[in-house]
N, C-alpha and C positions, 0 to 999 in steps of 0.2 A: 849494364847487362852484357858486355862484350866479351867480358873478362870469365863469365859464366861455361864456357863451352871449353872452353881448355882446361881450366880447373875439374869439367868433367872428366875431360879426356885422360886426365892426370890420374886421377882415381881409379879410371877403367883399364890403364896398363897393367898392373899387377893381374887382375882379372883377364885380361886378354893372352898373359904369356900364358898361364897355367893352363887355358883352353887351347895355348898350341903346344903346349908342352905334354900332355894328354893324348894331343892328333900326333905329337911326334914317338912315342914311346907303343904306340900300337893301340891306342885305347878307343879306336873307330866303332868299336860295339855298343859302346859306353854314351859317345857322342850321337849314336845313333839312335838308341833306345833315348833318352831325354825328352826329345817334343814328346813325345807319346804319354811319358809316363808328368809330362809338365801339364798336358793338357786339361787330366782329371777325369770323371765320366762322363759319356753320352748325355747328350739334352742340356748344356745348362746354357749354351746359345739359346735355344728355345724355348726355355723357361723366361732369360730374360729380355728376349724378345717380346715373350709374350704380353709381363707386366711390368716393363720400366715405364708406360704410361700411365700408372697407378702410382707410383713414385713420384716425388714433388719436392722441391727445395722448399725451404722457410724460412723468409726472409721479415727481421726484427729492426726498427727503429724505437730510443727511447733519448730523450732530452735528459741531459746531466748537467747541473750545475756547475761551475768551473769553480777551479780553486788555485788561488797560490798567493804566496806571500810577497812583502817589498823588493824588486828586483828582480824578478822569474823567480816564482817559488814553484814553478815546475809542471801545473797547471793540475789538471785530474786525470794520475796515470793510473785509476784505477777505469775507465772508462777508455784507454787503449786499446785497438784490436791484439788478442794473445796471441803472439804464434809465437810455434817451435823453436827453440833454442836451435842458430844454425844457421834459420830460415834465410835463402836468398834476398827474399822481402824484407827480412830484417832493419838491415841499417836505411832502408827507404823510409819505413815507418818510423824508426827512432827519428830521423833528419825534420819528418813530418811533425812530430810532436815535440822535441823539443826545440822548434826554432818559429814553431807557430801556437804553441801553447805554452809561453812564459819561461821556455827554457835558454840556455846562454842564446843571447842574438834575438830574441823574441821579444815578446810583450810584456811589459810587466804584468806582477800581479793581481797589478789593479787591474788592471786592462782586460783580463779576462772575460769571456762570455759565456752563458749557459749552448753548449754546442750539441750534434744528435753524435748517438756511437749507434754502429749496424753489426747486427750479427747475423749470420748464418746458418741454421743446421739441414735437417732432411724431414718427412713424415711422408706416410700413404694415404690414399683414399681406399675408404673401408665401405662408400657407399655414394652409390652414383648421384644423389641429390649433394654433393658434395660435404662428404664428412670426412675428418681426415685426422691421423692421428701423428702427436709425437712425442717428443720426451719435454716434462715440464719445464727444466734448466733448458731448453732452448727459446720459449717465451715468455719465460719471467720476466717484470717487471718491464712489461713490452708496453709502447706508447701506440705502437703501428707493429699491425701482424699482416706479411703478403704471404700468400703460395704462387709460388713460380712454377709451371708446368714445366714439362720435357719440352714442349716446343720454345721454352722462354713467354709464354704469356703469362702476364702477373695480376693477381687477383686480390684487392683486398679481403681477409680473412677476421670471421669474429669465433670469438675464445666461448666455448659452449661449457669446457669445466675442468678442472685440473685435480689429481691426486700425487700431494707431493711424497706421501711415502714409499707411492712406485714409481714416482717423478715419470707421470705421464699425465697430457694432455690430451685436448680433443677439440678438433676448432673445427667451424662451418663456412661453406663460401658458396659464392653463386655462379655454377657454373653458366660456362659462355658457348658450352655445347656437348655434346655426349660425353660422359667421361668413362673410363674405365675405372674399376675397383678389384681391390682383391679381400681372398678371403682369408678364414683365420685357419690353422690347420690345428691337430693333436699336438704340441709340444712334450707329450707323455708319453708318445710312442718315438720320443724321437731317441734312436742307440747310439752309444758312444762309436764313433769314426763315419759317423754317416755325414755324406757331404751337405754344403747349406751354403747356399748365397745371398750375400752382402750389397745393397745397391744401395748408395745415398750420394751425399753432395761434398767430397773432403777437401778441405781448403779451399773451397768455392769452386771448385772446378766442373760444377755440374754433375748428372747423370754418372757416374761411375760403379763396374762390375767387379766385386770381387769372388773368388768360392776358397772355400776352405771344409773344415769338418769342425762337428760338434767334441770338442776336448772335455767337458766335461758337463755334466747336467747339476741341479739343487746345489750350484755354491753359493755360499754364503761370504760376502769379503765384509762385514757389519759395515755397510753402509745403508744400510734403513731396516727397520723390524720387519719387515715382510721378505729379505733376501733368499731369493729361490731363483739365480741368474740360469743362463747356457753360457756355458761357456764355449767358444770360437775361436781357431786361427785364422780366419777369412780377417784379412787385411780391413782394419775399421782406425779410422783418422778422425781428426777433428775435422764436425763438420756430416759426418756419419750416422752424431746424435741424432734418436729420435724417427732412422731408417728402418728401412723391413729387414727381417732375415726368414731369408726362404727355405724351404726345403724340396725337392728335384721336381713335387707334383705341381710348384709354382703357389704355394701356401705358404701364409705370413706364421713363423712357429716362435719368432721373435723380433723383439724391438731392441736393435742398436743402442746402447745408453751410455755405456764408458770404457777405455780402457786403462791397463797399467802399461805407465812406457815411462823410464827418464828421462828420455827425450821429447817428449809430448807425439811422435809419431808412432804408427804400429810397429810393436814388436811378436804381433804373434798371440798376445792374452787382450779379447776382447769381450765385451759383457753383456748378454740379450736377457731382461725381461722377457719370459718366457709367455707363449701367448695365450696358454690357461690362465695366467692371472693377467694379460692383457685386456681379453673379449671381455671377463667379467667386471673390469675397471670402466671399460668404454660402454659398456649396455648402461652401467649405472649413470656414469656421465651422462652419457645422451636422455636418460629418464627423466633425470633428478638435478642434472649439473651439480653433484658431489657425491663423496662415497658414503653407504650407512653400512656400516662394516656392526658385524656382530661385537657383541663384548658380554664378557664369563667375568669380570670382577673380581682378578685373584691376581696377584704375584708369583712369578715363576721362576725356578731356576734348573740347575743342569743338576740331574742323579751321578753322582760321582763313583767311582766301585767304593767308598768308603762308605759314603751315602745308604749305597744299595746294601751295604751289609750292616749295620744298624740298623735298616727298616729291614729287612730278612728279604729282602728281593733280590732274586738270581732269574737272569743276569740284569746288570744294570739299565734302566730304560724307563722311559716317560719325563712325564714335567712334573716336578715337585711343587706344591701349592708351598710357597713362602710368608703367604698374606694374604687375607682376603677384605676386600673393600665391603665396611657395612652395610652400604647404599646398593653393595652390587648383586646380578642374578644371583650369585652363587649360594652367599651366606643364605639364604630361604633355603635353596636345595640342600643344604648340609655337609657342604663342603668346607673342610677345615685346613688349618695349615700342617703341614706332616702327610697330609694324602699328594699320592702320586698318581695322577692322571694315565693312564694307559692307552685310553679310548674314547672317543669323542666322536658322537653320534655316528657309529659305525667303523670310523675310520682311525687307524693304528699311530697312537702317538709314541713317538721310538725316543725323540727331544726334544725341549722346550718349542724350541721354531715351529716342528708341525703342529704343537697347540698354538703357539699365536697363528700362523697361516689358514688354519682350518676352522678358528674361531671365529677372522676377520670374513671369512667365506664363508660364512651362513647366515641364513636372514635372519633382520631383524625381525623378535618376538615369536620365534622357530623354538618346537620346546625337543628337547634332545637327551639324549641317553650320556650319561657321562661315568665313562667305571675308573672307579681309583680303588689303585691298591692301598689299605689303612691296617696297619698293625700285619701283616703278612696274608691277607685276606682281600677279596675282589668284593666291591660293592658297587652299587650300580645307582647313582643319584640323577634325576629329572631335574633338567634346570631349563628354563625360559631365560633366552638371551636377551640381553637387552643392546641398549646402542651406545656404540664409541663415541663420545664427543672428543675434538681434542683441545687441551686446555681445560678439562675438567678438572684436575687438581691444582688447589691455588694453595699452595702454603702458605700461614703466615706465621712467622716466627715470633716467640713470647719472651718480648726484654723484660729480665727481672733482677731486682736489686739484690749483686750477693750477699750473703750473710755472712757471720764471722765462719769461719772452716775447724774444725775440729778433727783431728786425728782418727780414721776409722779402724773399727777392730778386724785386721784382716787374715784370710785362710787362703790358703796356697794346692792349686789342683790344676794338674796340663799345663805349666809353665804361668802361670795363671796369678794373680793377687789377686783376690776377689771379697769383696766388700758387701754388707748389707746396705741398700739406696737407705737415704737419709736426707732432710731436709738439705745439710751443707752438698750434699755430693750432686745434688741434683739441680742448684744452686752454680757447684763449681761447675759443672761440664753440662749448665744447660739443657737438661733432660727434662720433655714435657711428663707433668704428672698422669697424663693415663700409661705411660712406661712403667711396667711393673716386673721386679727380677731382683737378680743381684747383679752389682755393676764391677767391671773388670776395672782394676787402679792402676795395673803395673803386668807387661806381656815380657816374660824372658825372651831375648831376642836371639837364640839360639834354640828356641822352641819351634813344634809346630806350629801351634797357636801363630808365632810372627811367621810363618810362613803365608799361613791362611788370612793375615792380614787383618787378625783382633787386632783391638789397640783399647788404650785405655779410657774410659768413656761410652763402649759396647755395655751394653745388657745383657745377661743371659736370662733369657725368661724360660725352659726346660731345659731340661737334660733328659737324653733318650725319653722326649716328647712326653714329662712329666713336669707339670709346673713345679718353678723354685722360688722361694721368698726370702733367704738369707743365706750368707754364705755356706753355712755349716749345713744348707741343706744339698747345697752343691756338692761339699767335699764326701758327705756321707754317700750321695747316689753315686760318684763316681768313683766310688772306692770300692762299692758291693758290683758295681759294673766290672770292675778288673777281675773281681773274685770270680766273676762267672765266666771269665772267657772271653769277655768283648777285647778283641782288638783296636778299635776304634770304639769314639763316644761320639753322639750326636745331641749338637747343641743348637736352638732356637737363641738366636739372637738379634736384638734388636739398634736402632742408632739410636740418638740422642731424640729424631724426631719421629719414632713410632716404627718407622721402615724394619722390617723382619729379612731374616737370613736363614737358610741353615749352611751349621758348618760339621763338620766331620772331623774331629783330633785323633790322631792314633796314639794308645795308651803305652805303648813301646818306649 
C-alpha cells in the first residue's frame, strides 16, 4: 500500500495546476463562490445527524462448495468478493484466491474445501421492536444474516419475508436497547431537482453521507415487471444496496437498489424503489411473510399510434388485452382481447406498466371498476380480482409424430404467404390444435410484416378484430380494408403455443 499515495498524488497534479491556473488568471470570484454552491442546502447535517442511527449495515455469510479440477482448476470464482475493476484491493484478493484456492501455487483441486464468502450491503429500521428493511439481492441465499449498528454492534438477524420482483426484504432482530427508527414519506410528491440523501455502507466502509437530487421519477430500465424506480445523482456504490434515500424532512422516499456504472462505481445514475411501493411491500411482509399482489388474468401490450388508429382511439393510450387467461377474473367480467384498458378502479391507465403496477396494488378479491375502450366506445366491466401465484403457468409441450407434408394452397397479403392450417402444417411448425386461424409460410423480408418480427409459423386468428379461417379470408378482409381508407391493418396473432399478439401492418 506504499505505492498508493503517490500514484494519488500523480492523478491529482493535473487537477491542482488548473485550480492554480484559475487563481492565476483572476478567476478569485469563482474559487470563491465553490464551497458555497458545493455544500448544497441547509439542514442535511441535521437530517443526517438525526437518522444515521436508523441505518445499519448487513452483513451475510453462506457456505459454498469448492471446485476445481486436477492441478488448481481454479477453485470457485464465482463465490469471490466483486469489486471494482481498478480496485486498490484488487490484486490483494486475486493473490488471495488464486494461490489459496487451487490457483498457480495453490492446492490442488482436489484439495479443495467447502469455504464461507461474506458479503455486505445497508438496510434501515423501520420499527423500534427491531424491523428492518433491505434489498433482496443482498441476503439471498444467506446461511447467516447480521445487522451491524452505527456504533459497530452486531446482532444476529432472522429473514421475516422477501419480494423478489421489487428485490426487497424484511428481517427482524432483537434489539439490545432503544433503537431509533425511521419513517416512510410521500415518494409522489417528491419534484424533479429536489435534493435527497443517500446513507449506507459502500465498500464496507461504514456509515457513509451522500446528497444529490431526484433526476428522474417512474423509470422504468425492465428489470422487473413492477419498474417504478427514482432515479438519483446522490453518489450510491456497492454496498449502498438495500439503504435509505431521504428527503430534507428526514423520511425514507426510497431504497437504494442499483446502479448503472462500467466501472462498477458511481457515475451519477443511481436507482430507488420508491417508497410508495416500498411501505406496501413491507406491511405485507410483516402480515403475511409474502406478497398477495392482485391479478386481472389478461395479457398486455403497448397501444402503438398504428394500433390506436385501427381501433379508432385518439390519442394513443392504455393497455391492450392480448389474451385473456380462462381460469382468470377477467374472462367472467367480459373482458376480451382487442379491449383497451383505460381505467382501473378509478385510476388512469396511460400504458401497460400502470395496469401491471395498479393491479398488483389492489387487494385480493377487491371487486373494481374496469373501462376499456372496444370498438371506438367506453365500457365499463366489474371484475373481482383474484391472486397472483407465481409459477402458475406450467406449459407442457405436445411431441407429435410428423406426417407426410404436402404443398399448401397459398395467398399473398402485407408481404405475407399465408396458408389455410391443415393437419401437415400443424404437424410441421408444431402448432397445438386449440390454435385456430390461418398460418403465415413465408414473411417478405423487406416488408413491414419482417419488421414487426412475424415470421413463419405465427397464426393470424383476426384481422381488424374479425375472426379468420382460411386464407382467402384474409386476403378478402384486407383488400376491402385498403378500399376504405385504412392505413394500417390490425392483426390478432398468435404462436405456435396459443400466446396472442396484436400487431399493426401499414398498407403503404
Amino acid at each position: 500500500m506504499t505505492g498508493a499515495t503517490p500514484a494519488l498524488s500523480h492523478r491529482l497534479r493535473p487537477l491542482m495546476a488548473a485550480m492554480w491556473l484559475s487563481a492565476s488568471i483572476g478567476a478569485a470570484s469563482v474559487l470563491t463562490a465553490a464551497p458555497a454552491l458545493a455544500r448544497g442546502p441547509d439542514g442535511i447535517a441535521d437530517v443526517a445527524e438525526k437518522v444515521i442511527d436508523a441505518v445499519v449495515n448487513i452483513s451475510t455469510s453462506q457456505t459454498v462448495e469448492a471446485k476445481g479440477g486436477p492441478g488448481g482448476g481454479g477453485g470457485d470464482r464465482g463465490a469471490m468478493p466483486q469489486l471494482p475493476p481498478g480496485s486498490p484491493f484488487e490484486e490483494f484478493f486475486d493473490d488471495f484466491f488464486k494461490n489459496r484456492r487451487g490457483g498457480p501455487g495453490g492446492p490442488k483441486g482436489g484439495d479443495l474445501q467447502p469455504h464461507k464468502t461474506n458479503s455486505l450491503g445497508s438496510g434501515f429500521i423501520v420499527d423500534t421492536s427491531g424491523i428492518v428493511v433491505t434489498n433482496n439481492h443482498v441476503i439471498a441465499d444467506a446461511d447467516e444474516i447480521n445487522v451491524i449498528m452505527n456504533d459497530g454492534t452486531k446482532i444476529k438477524a432472522e429473514l421475516v419475508g422477501v419480494d423478489k420482483k421489487t428485490d426487497l426484504a424484511v428481517l427482524k432482530f432483537k434489539p439490545p436497547r432503544p433503537l431509533i427508527a425511521v419513517k416512510f414519506g410521500d415518494s409522489d410528491k417528491m419534484r424533479l431537482g429536489e435534493w435527497v440523501i443517500a446513507i449506507g455502507n459502500p465498500f464496507s466502509l461504514g456509515g457513509t453521507v451522500t446528497a444529490g437530487i431526484v433526476s428522474a421519477r417512474n423509470r422504468d430500465i425492465a428489470s422487473g415487471p413492477y419498474d417504478n424506480y427514482i432515479q438519483t445523482d446522490a453518489a450510491i456504490n456497492r454496498g449502498n444496496s438495500g439503504g435509505p434515500l431521504f428527503n430534507l424532512d428526514g423520511e425514507v422516499i426510497g431504497v437504494n437498489t442499483l446502479i448503472i456504472s462500467p466501472t462498477g462505481g458511481s457515475i451519477g445514475i443511481g436507482f430507488a424503489v420508491p417508497s410508495k411501493t416500498v411501505a406496501s411491500v413491507v406491511e405485507q411482509l410483516r402480515q403475511f411473510g409474502e406478497l398477495r399482489r392482485g391479478w386481472l388474468g389478461v395479457r398486455i401490450q403497448q397501444v402503438t399510434d398504428e394500433i390506436a388508429e385501427s381501433l379508432n382511439i385518439k390519442p394513443a393510450r392504455g393497455a391492450l388485452i392480448a389474451g385473456v387467461d380462462d381460469k382468470g377474473p377477467a374472462k367472467p367480467a367480459g373482458i376480451e382481447p382487442g379491449d383497451v384498458v383505460v381505467k382501473f378502479d378509478g385510476k388512469d391507465v396511460k400504458e401497460p406498466k400502470d395496469l401491471s403496477r395498479v393491479v398488483a396494488d389492489t387487494a385480493v378479491g377487491k371487486e373494481v371498476d374496469v373501462v376499456v375502450i372496444r370498438k371506438g366506445q367506453e365500457e365499463t366491466k366489474k371484475v373481482t380480482l383474484g391472486r397472483l401465484e407465481d409459477g402458475e403457468k406450467a406449459v407442457q409441450a405436445s411431441n407429435k409424430t410428423p406426417e407426410p407434408v404436402e404443398k399448401p394452397v397459398t395467398q399473398k397479403a402485407l408481404g405475407l404467404d399465408l396458408a389455410t392450417l391443415s393437419k401437415d402444417l400443424r404437424s410441421r411448425y408444431k402448432i397445438k390444435d386449440s390454435v385456430k386461424g390461418v398460418i403465415i409460410t413465408n414473411v417478405d423480408g423487406a416488408s413491414d410484416a419482417a419488421e414487426k418480427r412475424l415470421s413463419a409459423g405465427d397464426v393470424i386468428v383476426e384481422v381488424a378484430q374479425e375472426a379468420v379461417s382460411n386464407a382467402a379470408d384474409v386476403k378478402k378482409r384486407v383488400d376491402q380494408l385498403k378500399k376504405d381508407g385504412k392505413k394500417s391493418i390490425l392483426l390478432l396473432v398468435s404462436n405456435a403455443d396459443g400466446e396472442l399478439r396484436f400487431v399493426a401492418l401499414s398498407v403503404q
